[in-house]
C-alpha positions as protocol buffer text, in pm:
chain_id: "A"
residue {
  index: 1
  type: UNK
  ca { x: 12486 y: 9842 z: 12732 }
}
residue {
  index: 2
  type: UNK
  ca { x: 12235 y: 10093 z: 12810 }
}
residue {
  index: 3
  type: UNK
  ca { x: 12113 y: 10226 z: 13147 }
}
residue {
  index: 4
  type: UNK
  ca { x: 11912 y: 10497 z: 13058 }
}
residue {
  index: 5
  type: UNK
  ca { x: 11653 y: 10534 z: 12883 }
}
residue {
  index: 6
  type: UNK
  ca { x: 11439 y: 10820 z: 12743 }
}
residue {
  index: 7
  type: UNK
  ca { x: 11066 y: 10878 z: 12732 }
}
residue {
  index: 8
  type: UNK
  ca { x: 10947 y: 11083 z: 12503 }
}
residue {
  index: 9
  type: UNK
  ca { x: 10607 y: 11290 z: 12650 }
}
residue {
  index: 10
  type: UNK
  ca { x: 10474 y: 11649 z: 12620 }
}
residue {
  index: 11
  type: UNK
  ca { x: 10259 y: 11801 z: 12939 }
}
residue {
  index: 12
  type: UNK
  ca { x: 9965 y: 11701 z: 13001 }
}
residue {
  index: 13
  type: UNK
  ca { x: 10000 y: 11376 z: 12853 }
}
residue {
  index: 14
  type: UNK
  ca { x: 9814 y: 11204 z: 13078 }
}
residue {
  index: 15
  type: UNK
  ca { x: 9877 y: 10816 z: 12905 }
}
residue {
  index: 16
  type: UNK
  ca { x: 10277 y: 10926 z: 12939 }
}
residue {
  index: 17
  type: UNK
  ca { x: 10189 y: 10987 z: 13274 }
}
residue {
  index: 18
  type: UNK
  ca { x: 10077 y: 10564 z: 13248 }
}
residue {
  index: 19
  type: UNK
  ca { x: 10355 y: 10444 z: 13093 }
}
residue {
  index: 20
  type: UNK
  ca { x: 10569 y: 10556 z: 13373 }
}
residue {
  index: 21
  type: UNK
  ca { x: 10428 y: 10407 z: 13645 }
}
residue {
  index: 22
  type: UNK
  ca { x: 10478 y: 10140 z: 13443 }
}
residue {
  index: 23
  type: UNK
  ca { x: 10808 y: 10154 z: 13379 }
}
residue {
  index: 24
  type: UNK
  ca { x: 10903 y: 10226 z: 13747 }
}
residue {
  index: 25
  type: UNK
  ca { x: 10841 y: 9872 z: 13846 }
}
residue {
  index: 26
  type: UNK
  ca { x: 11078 y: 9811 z: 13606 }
}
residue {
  index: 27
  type: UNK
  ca { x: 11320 y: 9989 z: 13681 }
}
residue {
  index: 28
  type: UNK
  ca { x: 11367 y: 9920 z: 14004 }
}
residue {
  index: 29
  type: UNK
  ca { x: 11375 y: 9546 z: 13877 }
}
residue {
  index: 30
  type: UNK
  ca { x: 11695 y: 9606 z: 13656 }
}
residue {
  index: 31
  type: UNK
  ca { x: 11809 y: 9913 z: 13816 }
}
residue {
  index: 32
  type: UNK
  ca { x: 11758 y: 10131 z: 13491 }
}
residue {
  index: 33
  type: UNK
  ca { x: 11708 y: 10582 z: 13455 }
}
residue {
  index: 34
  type: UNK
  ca { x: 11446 y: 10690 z: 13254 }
}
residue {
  index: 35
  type: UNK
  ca { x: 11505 y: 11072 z: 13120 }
}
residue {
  index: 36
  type: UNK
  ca { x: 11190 y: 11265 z: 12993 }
}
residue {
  index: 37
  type: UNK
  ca { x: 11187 y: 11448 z: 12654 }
}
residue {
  index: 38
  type: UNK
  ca { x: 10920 y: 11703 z: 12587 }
}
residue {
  index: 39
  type: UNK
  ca { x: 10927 y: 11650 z: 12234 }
}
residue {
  index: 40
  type: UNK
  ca { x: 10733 y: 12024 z: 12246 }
}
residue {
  index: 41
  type: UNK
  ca { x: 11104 y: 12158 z: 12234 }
}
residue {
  index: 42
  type: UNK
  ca { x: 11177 y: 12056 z: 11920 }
}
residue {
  index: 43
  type: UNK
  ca { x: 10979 y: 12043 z: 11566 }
}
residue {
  index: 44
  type: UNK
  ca { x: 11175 y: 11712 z: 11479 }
}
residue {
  index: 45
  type: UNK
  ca { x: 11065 y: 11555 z: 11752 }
}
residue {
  index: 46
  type: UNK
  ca { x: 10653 y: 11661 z: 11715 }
}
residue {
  index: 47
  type: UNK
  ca { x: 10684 y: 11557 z: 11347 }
}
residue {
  index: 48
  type: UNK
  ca { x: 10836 y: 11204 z: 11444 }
}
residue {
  index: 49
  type: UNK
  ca { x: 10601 y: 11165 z: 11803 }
}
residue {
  index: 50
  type: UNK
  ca { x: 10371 y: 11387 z: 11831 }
}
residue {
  index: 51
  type: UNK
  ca { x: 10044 y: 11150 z: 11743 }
}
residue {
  index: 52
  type: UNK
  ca { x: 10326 y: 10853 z: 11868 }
}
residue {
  index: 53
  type: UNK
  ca { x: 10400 y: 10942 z: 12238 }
}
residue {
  index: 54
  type: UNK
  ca { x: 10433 y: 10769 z: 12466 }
}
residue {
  index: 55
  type: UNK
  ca { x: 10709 y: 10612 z: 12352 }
}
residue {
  index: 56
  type: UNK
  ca { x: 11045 y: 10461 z: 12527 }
}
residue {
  index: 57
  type: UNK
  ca { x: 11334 y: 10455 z: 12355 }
}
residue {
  index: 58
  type: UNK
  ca { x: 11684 y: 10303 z: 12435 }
}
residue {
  index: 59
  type: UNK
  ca { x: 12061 y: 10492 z: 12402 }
}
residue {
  index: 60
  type: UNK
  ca { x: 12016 y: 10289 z: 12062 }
}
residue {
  index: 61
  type: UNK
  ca { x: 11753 y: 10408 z: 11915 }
}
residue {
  index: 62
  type: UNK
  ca { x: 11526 y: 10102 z: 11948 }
}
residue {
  index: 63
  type: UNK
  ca { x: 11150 y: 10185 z: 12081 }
}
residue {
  index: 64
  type: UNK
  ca { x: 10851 y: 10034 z: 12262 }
}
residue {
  index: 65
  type: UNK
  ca { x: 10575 y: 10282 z: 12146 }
}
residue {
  index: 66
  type: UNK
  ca { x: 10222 y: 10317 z: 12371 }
}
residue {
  index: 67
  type: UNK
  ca { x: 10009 y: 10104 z: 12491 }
}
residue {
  index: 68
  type: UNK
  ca { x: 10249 y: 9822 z: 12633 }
}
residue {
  index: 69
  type: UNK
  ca { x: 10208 y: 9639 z: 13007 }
}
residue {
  index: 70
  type: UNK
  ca { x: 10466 y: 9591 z: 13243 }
}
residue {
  index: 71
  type: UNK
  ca { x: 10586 y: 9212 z: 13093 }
}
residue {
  index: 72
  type: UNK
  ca { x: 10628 y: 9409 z: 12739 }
}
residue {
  index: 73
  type: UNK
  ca { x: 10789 y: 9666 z: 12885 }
}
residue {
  index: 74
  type: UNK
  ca { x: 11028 y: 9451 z: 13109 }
}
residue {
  index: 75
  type: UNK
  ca { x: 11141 y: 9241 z: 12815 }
}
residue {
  index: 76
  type: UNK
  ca { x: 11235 y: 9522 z: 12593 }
}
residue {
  index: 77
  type: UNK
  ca { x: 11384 y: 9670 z: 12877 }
}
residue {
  index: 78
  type: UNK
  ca { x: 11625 y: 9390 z: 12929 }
}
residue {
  index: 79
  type: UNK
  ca { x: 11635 y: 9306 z: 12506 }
}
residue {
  index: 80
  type: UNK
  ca { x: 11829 y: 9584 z: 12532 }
}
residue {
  index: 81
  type: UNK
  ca { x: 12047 y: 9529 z: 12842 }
}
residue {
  index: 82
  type: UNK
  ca { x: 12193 y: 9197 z: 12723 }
}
């Protein structure tokens, strides 16, 4: 069961910026970690998110991709938790 999850984000990315503060809320709510990616650092990554971002993606692989509000966010969060 995963516990952290990853958001993938570049700087300056101001609708990553966004989707944390929603995911925060979140968080808190199921007691989750989210790790940022700078998908700069790798070519794979642009190529695969770079018109994508932001997304949030579990240990998994599964994704919520941008825009989503907190109640989307909160039930993939915890899809992936049970």
């Amino acid at each position: 069961m995963p516990t952290d999850f990853i958001l993938y984000t570049t700087a300056g990315c101001h609708l990553c910026e966004q989707a944390k503060s929603v995911f925060w809320p979140c968080a808190e709510i199921l007691g989750v970690a989210l790790r940022e990616v700078d998908i700069a650092d790798s070519e794979e990554l642009v190529e695969r998110y770079g018109i994508r971002i932001p997304v949030i993606a579990s240990e998994n692989g599964a994704e919520i991709g941008w825009p989503f509000d907190q109640q989307q966010l909160l039930e993939f969060l915890q899809g992936q938790l049970s």
